[in-house]
N, C-alpha and C positions, 0 to 999 in steps of 0.2 A: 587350605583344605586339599583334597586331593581324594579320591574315592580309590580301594583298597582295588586292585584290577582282578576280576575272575579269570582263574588260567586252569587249562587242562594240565595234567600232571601226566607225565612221560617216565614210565623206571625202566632202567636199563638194568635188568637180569642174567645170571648164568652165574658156572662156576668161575675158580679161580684162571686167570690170567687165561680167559676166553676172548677179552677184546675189551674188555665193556668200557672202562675208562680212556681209551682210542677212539670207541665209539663215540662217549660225548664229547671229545675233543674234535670228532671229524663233524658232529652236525650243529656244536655249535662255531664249529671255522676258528676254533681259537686252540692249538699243537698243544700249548702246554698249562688248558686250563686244568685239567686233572694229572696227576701225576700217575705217570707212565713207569713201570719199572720190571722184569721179567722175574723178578725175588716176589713168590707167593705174598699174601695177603699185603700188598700194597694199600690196597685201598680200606684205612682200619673205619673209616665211617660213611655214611651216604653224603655225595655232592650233590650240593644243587645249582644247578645251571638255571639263569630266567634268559625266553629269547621269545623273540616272535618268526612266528612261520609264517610266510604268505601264504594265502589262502587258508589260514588254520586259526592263525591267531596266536595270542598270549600261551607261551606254556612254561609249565618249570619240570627241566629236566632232570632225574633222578639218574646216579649213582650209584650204584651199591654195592657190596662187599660181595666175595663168590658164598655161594650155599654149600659149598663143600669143606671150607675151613674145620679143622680138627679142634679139639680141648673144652675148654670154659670160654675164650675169649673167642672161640671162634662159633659157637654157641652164642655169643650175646653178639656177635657180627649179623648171622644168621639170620635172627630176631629179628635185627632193625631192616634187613634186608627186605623178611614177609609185612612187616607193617609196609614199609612203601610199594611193594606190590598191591597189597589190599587198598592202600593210599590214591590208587594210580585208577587211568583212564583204560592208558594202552600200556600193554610189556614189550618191550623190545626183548626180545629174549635171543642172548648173544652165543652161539657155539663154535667153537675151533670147528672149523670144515676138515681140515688136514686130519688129524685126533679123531675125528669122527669118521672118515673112510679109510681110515686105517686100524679101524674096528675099536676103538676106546668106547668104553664101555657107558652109554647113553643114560643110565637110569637116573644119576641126577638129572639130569636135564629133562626126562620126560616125567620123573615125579613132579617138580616142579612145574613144567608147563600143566601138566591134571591139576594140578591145584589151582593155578592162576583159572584155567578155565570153571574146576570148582565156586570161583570168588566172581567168577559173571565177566572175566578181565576181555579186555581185545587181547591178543598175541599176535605179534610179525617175530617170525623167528628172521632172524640174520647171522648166517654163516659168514666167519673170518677168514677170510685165506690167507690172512698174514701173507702179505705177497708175493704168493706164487711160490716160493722156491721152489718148490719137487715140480713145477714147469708144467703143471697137469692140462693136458687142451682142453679148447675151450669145450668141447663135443661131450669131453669126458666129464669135464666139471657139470653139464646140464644132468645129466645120466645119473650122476653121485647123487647132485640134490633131490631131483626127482624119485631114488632110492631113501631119501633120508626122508624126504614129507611126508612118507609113506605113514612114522610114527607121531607125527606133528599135526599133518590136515586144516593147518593157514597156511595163506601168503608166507613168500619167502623170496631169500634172495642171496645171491653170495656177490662177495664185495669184499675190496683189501681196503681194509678200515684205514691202513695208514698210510692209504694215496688220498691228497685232499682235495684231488681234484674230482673224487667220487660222490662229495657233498648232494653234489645237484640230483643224482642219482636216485643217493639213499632217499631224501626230501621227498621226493615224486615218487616213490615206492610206498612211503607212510600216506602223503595225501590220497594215491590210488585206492590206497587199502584200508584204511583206517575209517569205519562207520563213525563220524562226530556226529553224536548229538548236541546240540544247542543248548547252552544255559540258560538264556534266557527265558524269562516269563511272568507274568503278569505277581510279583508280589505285595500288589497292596490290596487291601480287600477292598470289594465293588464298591466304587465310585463314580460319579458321575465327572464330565468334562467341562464341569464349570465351578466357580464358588471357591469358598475359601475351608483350610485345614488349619487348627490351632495344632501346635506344636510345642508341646510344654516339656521344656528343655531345665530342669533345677541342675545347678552348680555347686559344687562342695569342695572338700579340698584337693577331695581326688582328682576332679576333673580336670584333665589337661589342659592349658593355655595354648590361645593360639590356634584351635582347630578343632571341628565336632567328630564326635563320634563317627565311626562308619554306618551303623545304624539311620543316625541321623541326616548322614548326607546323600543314604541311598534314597530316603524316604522323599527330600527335596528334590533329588533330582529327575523323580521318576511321577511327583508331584507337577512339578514344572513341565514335563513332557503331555502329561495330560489337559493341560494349562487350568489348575486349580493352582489358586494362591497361597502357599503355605505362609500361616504368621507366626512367626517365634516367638514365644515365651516361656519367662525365666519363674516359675516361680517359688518365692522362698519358703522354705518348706521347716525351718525352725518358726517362720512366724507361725506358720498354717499350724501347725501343731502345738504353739506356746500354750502354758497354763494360763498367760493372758488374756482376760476374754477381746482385750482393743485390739491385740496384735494380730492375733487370727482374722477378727471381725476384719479390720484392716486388709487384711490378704484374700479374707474371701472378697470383699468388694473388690476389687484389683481386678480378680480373676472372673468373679458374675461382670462385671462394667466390661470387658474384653469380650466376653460369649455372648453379652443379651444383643452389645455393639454390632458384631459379626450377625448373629443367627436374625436380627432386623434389619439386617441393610439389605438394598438390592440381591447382591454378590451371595447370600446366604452362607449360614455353615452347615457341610456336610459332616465335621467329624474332630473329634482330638486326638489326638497321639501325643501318649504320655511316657516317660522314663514311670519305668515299673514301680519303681519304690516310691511312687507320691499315687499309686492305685489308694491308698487308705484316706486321701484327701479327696482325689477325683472323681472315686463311688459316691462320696458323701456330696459335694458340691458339685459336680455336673449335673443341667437340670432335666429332669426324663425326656425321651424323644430322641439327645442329642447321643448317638454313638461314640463309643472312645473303644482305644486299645491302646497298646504298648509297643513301642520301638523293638523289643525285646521278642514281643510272638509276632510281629511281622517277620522281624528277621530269624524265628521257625519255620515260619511259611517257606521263605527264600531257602534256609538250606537243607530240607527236607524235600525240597520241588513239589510244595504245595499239598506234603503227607502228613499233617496234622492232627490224623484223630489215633494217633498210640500214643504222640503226646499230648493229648486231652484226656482217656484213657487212664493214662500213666498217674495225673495229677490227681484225679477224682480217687484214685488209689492213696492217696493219702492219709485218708479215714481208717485203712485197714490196718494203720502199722501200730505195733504191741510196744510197752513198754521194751525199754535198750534195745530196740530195732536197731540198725546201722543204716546208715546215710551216708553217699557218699556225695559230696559239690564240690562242684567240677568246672574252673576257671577254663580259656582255651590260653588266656596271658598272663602276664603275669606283673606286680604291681607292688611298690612298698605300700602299706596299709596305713592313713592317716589320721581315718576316723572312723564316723560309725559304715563299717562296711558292709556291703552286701551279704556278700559270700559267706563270710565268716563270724559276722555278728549279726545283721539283722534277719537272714533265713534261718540257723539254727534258732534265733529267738522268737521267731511269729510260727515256727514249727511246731518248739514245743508248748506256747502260749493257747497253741488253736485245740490242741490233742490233749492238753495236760497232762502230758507224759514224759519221762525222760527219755533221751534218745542219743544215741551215740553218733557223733558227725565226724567225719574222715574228710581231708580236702585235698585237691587235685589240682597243679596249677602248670599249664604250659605247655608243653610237648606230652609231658607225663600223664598217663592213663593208666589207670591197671591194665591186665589181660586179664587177670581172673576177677570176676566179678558175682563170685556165688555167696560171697558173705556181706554183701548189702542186699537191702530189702526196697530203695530206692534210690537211684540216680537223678541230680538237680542240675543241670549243666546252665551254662551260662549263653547267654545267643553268639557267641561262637564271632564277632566281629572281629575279631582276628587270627583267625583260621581259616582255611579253604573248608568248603562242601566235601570233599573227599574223605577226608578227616573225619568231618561232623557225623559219616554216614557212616564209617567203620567203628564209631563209638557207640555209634545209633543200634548196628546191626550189632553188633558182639552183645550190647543190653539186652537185646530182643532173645541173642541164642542163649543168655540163660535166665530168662525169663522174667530179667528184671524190671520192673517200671521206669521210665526213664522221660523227665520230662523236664522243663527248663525256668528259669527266674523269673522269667516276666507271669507265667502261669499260675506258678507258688504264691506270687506275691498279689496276684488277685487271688488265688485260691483261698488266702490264710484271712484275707478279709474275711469273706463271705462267699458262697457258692453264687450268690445274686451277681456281686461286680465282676466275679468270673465267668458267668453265663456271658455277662453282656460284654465283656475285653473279647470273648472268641466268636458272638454272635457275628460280628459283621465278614467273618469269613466266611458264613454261613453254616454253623456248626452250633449244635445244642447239645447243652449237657444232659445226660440220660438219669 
């Protein structure tokens, strides 16, 4: 196992052959992890650097191509360039000092900074002096910068990116300056510090050997710290639903014999957490009193920082959508498909089974996102356990700016049961459906 590690995300911005792939060659102390080259658009995609900063912690360093590139190709550099801005914590935002007090002309770079501040960004600008040659004093170079902040108003710094003995410098200049917020915080819903958590974990063919889910092992691990006893359980979810009536009867014993066991002993049970797509078993045979939810809107909680009611909202919108509405669902990974799968066959199928309507589904898997998002009428995304928060929250906010609904699988799939087992998967967050 191994839990997915939270890192702040670092983009290093500007135009072309400013510095920036020196840059992350000088902070993460490796000359020729990006390639260095003075021939325009060297850098044809975003690099990702992972390191740890003391005092900071885990981050992955961004990359990215200059915003000034000409053509089509240099248009779709561009692009990927504002997604990892938007993607990002803090901007490094890299300028030629030389180029700049030699009157080159600023408006890329100060369009660009407007906007990273537009997008709520931290900015540290960092002037390159490419080493000095024009010899400028030091008296003189304090004078330039302080003339140049004038358009900028962050921190800032001048630094010859390709002395690497400046490393420690730059470091102590981002920890000075750089407001971190903290990730963490409390994503399980209120719980008590004793007792035991069922954890009904079904396997199928997709499921990976050899290791659980991220989901599932943020959930133990964060269980264990509170010192509640998570109990794993598998349960098979072709019996639970066979036309057999012994097969079922069979699995529901299984699964009543584990809960009435637990919720009678000492130790007590506070709760289940279930993989989403066995909600249509768990509504039915969890017995009243005992709370449950989904691995799947926990880990809402977690990458929303605990903003859960646009995607509650979002879902109960579901009743409003008309005949060939468009839908689009929205994977963050991506997966050869080997049975009955989530994404692709069992949410378009309890969609339109619930609404008795036809409806047109679009699917999203991986890196890939739209930008335009005015011809769906709902976004379904997936909990996102293989993507950072950063991410989660620029697909989050772009649905918001056109006024899409946007809400995620563990939601839908209590939602398409019944409004009842959906009340009750979002109740223990403390949240009521209107």
């Amino acid at each position: 196992m191994g839990e997915r590690v939270e890192r702040l995300n670092i983009c290093i911005i500007g135009k072309t052959n400013a510095g920036k792939s020196s840059l992350l060659n000088l902070l993460t102390g490796q000359k020729d992890y990006a390639i260095v080259d003075a021939t325009p658009g060297t850098t044809a995609d975003n690099v990702v650097s992972m390191m740890e900063i003391h005092n900071l912690g885990p981050v992955k360093i961004i990359d990215t191509a200059g915003i000034n590139e000409q053509g089509e190709l240099g248009e779709k550099k561009r692009k990927k360039s504002m997604v990892a801005l938007e993607e990002s914590d803090l901007c490094l935002h890299t300028i030629d000092f030389i180029d700049a007090i030699n009157g080159e002309d600023l408006s890329y770079e100060k369009s660009l900074f407007d906007y990273a501040m537009e997008q709520n960004k931290q900015v540290l600008i960092i002037y390159n002096l490419f080493k000095n040659k024009n010899r400028i004093p030091a008296n003189e170079i304090e004078l330039w910068k302080n003339k140049l902040d004038e358009s900028f108003d962050v921190p800032s710094i001048v630094i010859d990116i390709q002395d690497y003995s400046q490393q420690s410098r730059l470091i102590d200049f981002i920890l000075e300056n750089f407001k971190y917020v903290p990730f963490d915080f409390e994503m399980l819903p209120k719980l008590d510090n004793y007792g035991c958590v069922i954890l009904n974990i079904p396997m199928d063919e997709e499921t990976p050997e050899m290791r659980l889910l991220r989901p599932q092992e943020m959930v133990i691990e964060r269980l264990l710290r509170k010192f509640i006893t998570p109990v794993l359980f598998r349960m098979d979810l072709k019996k639970a639903r066979s036309s057999n009536p012994e097969e079922a009867k069979s699995e529901k014993k299984r699964y009543w014999d584990l809960v009435n066991s637990l919720d009678n002993s000492p130790m007590g049970l506070q709760m289940i957490i279930t993989d989403s797509q066995a909600f249509d078993i768990i509504g039915r045979w969890t017995p009243p009193g005992i709370p449950y939810t989904s691995f799947s809107i926990i880990m809402t909680k977690f990458m929303t920082y605990g903003n859960m009611q646009y995607l509650v909202e979002s879902t109960a919108a579901i009743d409003n959508l008309k005949e060939n509405d468009t839908v689009l669902i929205s994977e963050s990974c991506n997966h050869n498909r080997k049975c009955d799968d989530i994404g692709t066959v069992q949410l378009p199928r309890l969609l339109q089974k619930r609404l008795g309507k036809k409806l047109n589904f679009e699917f999203s898997f991986g890196r890939v996102f739209p930008d335009d998002l005015s011809k769906y009428n709902i976004i379904v995304h997936c909990g996102s356990c293989m993507t950072d928060r950063q991410k989660y929250a620029r697909r989050l906010s772009n649905a918001q700016k056109y006024n899409v609904p946007f809400t995620n699988y563990g939601m839908v799939l209590s939602y398409c049961q019944n409004r009842d087992v959906f009340s009750k998967a979002i109740a223990p967050f403390g949240i009521e459906l209107e």
